[in-house]
C-alpha positions in Angstrom: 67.9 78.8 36.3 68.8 82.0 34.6 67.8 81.4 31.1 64.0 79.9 32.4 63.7 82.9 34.5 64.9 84.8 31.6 62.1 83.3 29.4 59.9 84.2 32.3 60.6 87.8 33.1 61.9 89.2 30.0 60.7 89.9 26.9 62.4 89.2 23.7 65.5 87.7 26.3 67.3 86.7 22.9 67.8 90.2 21.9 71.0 90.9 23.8 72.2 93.5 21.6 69.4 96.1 22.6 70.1 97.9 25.8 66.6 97.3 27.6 67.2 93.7 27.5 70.9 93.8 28.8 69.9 96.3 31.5 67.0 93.5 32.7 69.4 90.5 32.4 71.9 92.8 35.2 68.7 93.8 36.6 67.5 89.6 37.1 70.9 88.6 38.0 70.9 91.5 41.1 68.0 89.9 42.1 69.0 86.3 42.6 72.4 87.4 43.7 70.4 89.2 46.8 68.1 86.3 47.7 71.1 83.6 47.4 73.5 85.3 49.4 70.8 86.5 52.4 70.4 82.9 52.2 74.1 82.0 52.6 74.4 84.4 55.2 72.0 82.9 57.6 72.7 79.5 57.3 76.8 80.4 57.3 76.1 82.3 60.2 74.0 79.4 61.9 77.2 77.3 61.3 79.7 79.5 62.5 78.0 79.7 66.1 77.6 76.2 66.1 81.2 75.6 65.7 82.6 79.1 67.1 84.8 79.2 64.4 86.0 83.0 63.2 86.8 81.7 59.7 83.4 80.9 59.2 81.4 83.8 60.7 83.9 86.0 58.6 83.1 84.0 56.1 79.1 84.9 56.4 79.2 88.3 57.1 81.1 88.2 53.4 78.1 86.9 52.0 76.0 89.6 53.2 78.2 92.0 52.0 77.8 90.3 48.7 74.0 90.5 49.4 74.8 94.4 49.7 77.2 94.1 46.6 74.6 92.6 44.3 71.9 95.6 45.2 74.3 97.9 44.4 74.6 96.4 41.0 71.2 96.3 40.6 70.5 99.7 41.6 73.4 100.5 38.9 71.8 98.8 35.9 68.5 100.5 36.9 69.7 103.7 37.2 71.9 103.5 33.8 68.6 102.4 31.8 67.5 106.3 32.6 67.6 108.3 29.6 69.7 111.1 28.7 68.0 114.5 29.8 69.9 118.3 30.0 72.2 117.7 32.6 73.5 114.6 31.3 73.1 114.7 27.5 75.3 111.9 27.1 72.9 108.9 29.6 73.5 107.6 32.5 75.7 104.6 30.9 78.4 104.7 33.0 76.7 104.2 36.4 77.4 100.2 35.9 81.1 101.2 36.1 80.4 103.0 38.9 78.6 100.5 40.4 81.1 98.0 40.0 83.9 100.2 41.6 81.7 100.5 44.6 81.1 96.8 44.9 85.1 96.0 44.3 85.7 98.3 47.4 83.8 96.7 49.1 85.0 93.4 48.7 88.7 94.7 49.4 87.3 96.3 52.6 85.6 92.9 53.5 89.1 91.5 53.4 90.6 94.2 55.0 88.8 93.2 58.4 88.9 89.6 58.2 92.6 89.7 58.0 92.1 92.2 61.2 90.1 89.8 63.2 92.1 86.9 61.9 95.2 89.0 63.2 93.1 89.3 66.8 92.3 85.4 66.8 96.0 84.6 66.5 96.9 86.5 68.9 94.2 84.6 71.4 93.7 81.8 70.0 90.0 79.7 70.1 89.6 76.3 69.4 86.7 76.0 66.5 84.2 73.4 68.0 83.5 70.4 65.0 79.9 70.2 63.5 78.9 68.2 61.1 76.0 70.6 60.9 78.8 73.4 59.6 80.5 70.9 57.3 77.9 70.5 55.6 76.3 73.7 55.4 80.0 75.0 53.7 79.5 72.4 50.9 76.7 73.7 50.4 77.9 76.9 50.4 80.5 76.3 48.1 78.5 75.2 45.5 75.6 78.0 45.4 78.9 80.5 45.1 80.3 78.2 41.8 76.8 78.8 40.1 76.7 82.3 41.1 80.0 82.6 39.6 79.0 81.0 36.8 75.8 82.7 35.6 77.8 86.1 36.6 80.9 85.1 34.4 78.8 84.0 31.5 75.5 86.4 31.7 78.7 89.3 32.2 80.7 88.4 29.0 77.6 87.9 26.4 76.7 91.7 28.0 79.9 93.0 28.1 79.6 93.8 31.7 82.4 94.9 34.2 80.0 95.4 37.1 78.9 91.8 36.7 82.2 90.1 35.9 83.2 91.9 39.1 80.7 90.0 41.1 81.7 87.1 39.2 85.2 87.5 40.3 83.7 88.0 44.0 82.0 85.5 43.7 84.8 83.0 42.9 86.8 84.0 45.8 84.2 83.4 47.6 84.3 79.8 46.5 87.8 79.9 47.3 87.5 81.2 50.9 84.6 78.9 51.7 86.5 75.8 50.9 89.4 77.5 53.0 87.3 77.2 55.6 86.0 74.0 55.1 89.9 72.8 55.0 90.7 74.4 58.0 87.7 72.6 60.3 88.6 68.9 58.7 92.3 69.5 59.8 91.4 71.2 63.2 89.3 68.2 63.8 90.5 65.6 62.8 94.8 66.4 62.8 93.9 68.5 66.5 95.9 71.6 65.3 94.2 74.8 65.5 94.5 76.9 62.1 91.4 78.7 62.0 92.8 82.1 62.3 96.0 81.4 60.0 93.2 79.8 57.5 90.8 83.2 58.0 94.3 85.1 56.7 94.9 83.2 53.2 91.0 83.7 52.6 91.8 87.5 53.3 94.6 87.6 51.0 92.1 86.1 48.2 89.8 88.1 49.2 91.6 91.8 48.6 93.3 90.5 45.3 90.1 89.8 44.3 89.2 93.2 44.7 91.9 94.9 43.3 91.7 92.9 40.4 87.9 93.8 39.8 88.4 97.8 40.9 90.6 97.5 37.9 88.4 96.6 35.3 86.0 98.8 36.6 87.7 101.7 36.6 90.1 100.8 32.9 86.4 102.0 31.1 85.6 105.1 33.7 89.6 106.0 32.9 89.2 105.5 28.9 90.6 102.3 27.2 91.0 101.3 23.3 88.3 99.6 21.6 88.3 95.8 20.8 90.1 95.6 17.5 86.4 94.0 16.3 85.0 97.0 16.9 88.0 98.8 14.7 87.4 96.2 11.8 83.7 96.4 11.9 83.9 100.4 11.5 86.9 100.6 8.8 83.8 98.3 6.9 81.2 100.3 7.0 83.2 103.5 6.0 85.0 101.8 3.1 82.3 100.5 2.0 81.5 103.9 0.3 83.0 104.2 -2.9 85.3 107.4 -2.7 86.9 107.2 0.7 90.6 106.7 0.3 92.0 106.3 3.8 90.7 106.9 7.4 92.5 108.2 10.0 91.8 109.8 13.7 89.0 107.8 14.8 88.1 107.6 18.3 86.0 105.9 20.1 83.9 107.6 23.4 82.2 105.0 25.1 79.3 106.5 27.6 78.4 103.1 28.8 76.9 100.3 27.2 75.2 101.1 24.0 75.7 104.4 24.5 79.2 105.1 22.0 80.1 108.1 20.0 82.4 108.1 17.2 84.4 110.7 15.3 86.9 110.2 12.6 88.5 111.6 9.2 88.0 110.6 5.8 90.0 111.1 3.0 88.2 112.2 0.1 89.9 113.3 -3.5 90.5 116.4 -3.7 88.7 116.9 -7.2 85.9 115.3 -6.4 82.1 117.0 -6.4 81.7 118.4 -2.9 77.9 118.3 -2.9 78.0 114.7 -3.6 81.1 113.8 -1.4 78.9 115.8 1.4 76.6 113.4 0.2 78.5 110.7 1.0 79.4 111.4 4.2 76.1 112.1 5.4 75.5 108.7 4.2 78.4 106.7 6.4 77.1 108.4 9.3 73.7 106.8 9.0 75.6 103.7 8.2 77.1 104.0 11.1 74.2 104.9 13.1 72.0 102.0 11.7 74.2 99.1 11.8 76.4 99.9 15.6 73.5 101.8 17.2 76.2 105.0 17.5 76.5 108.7 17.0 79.2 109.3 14.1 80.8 112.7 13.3 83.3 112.7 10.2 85.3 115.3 9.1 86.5 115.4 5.5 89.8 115.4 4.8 90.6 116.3 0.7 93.6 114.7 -0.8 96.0 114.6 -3.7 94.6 111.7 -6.2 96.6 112.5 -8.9 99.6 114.4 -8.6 102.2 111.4 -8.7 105.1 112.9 -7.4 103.5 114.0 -4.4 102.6 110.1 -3.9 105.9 108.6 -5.2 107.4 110.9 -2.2 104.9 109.9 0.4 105.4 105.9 -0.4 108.9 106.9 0.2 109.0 108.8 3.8 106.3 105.8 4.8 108.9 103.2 3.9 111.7 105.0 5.4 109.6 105.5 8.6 110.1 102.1 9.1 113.5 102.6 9.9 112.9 104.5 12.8 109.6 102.5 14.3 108.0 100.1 12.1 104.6 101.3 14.1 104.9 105.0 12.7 102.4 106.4 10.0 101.2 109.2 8.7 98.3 110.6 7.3 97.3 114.7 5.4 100.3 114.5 3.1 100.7 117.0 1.4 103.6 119.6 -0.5 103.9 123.4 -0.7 106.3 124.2 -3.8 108.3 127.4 -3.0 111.5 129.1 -4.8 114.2 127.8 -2.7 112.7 125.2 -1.0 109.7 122.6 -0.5 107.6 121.7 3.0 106.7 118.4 3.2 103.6 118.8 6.0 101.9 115.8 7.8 100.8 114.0 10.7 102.9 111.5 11.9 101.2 108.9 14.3 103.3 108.1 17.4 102.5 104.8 19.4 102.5 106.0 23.5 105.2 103.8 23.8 107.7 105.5 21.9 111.0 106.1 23.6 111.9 108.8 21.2 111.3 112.3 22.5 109.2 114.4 19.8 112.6 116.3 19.5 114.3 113.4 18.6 111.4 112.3 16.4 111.5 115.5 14.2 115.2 115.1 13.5 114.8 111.9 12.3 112.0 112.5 10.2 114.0 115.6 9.0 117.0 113.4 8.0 114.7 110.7 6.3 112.9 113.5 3.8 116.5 115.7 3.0 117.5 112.0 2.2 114.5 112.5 -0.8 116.0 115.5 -1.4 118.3 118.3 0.2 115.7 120.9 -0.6 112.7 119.3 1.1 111.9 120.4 4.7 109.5 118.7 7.0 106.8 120.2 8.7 105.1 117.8 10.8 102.2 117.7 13.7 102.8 114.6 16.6 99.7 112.7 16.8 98.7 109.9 19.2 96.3 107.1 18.6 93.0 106.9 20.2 92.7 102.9 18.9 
């Protein structure tokens, strides 16, 4: 049903890379998401009075919730497609996280109180009445939730959504509740033992770790998180792909919401080289970059030692030994400063965030590996963390 209302309501629906398009799929998939689950919750709640059971009126007033959950997102991908203006320079992006926090709250705070009233019904206790009228209406329901889930999951992953893989994940435990539910009128009917409240419990415990698992990747991109080592390969292409750069180093990544990324980074250049035409150059990446991932690029230039080869026989030196303290270290702006009595080795050393090592503890290693070079060379080196 998606992709034929996609052909119907939105143009060029193939395009998925440009951010109109995505924000009109979100947009589409709101929209059904509303008018399915106002649909679930009437019939749900028509079944739940029939029978009297609390599992099942819990059960709908979940699905309007999810009605609620689903304009929320929609109002998120609308209000993210606004474009950047003075008081937000960098767009309105983010809103779909925001969004999708919102709608992961909710659905912890939807199983917050049906584990209350489940709580209530144990403590007096009221026999569901059997319908086959409910039964039915739950299979139904069952199966609308497993396409919404569906279209959510895959519509959410070819758009990189969290908003809409968190309804996706509501969604599910929906599914999971529902046939709960459905479980626990069979055996109250037909075994005569009345678990309706014990039943509405386990669909509140799927319920909240539903939630906390989508309120987590929600909030992993509002908080800051590494790129997708794709992103890292596609990027190291595009720069290398300029005759002249010798290493990168110090890229990060800001992601202001979907197709909205900035990128800085360093690039080492030779040192001898024409600055005009490395300028050049660099100047020419950036548009590279700009072109081909749809991002702003900043690149500093960072001019090394090409051919002085004792300054890189003793950098291929400390970067093996490194590896005897973390085989993750590296380093990058080597460089030495000859004096009379003694020479400083100077250069970043990149520390995983997982390091037990203290940087004190760091330095004196480092210090022990270079006077192992040579008792007269002293290290002088800056801690730095990687953003990727």
């Amino acid at each position: 049903m998606i992709r034929l209302l996609a052909k119907l309501f939105i143009r060029d629906y193939k395009n998925i890379d440009s951010p109109k398009v995505r924000n009109a799929y979100g947009s589409l998939c709101g929209i059904l998401g509303i008018i399915l689950n106002v649909i679930l919750f009437g019939i749900k709640f028509f079944a739940g009075w029939l029978s009297g059971a609390i599992s099942v009126m819990a059960d709908a007033f979940n699905n309007l919730t999810d009605a609620g959950s689903s304009l929320i997102t929609l109002i998120g991908f609308r209000m993210a497609e606004q474009e950047p203006d003075k008081n937000h320079p960098f767009g309105h992006g983010r809103i779909e996280y925001i969004s999708g926090l919102i709608v992961s709250m909710i659905i912890i705070l939807v199983g917050f109180e049906l584990g209350k009233s489940s709580v209530e019904k144990i403590i007096s206790p009221e026999a569901p009445v059997f319908s086959i009228a409910a039964l039915v209406i739950l299979i139904c329901s069952v199966l609308i939730k497993a396409y919404i889930a569906v279209y959510n999951f895959r519509i959410g992953k070819q758009i990189s959504s969290s908003a809409m893989r968190a309804t996706a994940h509501d969604s599910l435990s929906d599914c999971i509740a529902t046939s709960a539910v459905l479980a626990c009128l069979l055996i109250s009917h037909f075994a005569n033992i009345n678990i309706d409240a014990y039943c509405g419990i386990v669909v509140s415990v799927f319920i909240l770790i539903s939630g906390i698992r989508s309120a987590k990747e929600t909030m992993d991109p509002l908080l800051g998180t590494p790129p997708e080592q794709t992103l890292i390969d596609e990027i190291s292409g595009i720069v290398y792909a300029h005759e002249g750069v010798e290493g990168i180093h110090d890229l990060i990544i800001h992601d202001y919401g979907p197709g909205r990324m900035m990128i800085s980074l360093h690039a080492e250049v030779p040192a001898d080289a024409n600055l005009i035409e490395t300028h050049d150059m660099i100047d020419n990446i950036e548009k590279d970059l700009r072109r081909k991932l749809g991002c702003d690029a900043v690149i500093h230039m960072d001019p090394i030692a090409t051919d002085d080869e004792h300054t890189l026989e003793v950098k291929e030196k400390i970067v093996a030994l490194l590896g005897c303290v973390d085989a993750r270290l590296t380093l990058h702006d080597f460089r030495m400063v000859k004096g009379p009595t003694h020479t400083n080795v100077l250069f970043d050393l990149v520390v995983p965030f997982d390091l037990q090592k203290s940087e004190k503890e760091l330095r004196a290693n480092v210090q022990t590996i270079v006077k192992t070079i040579d008792e007269n060379y002293y290290s002088v080196i800056n801690i730095d963390k990687s953003y990727v």
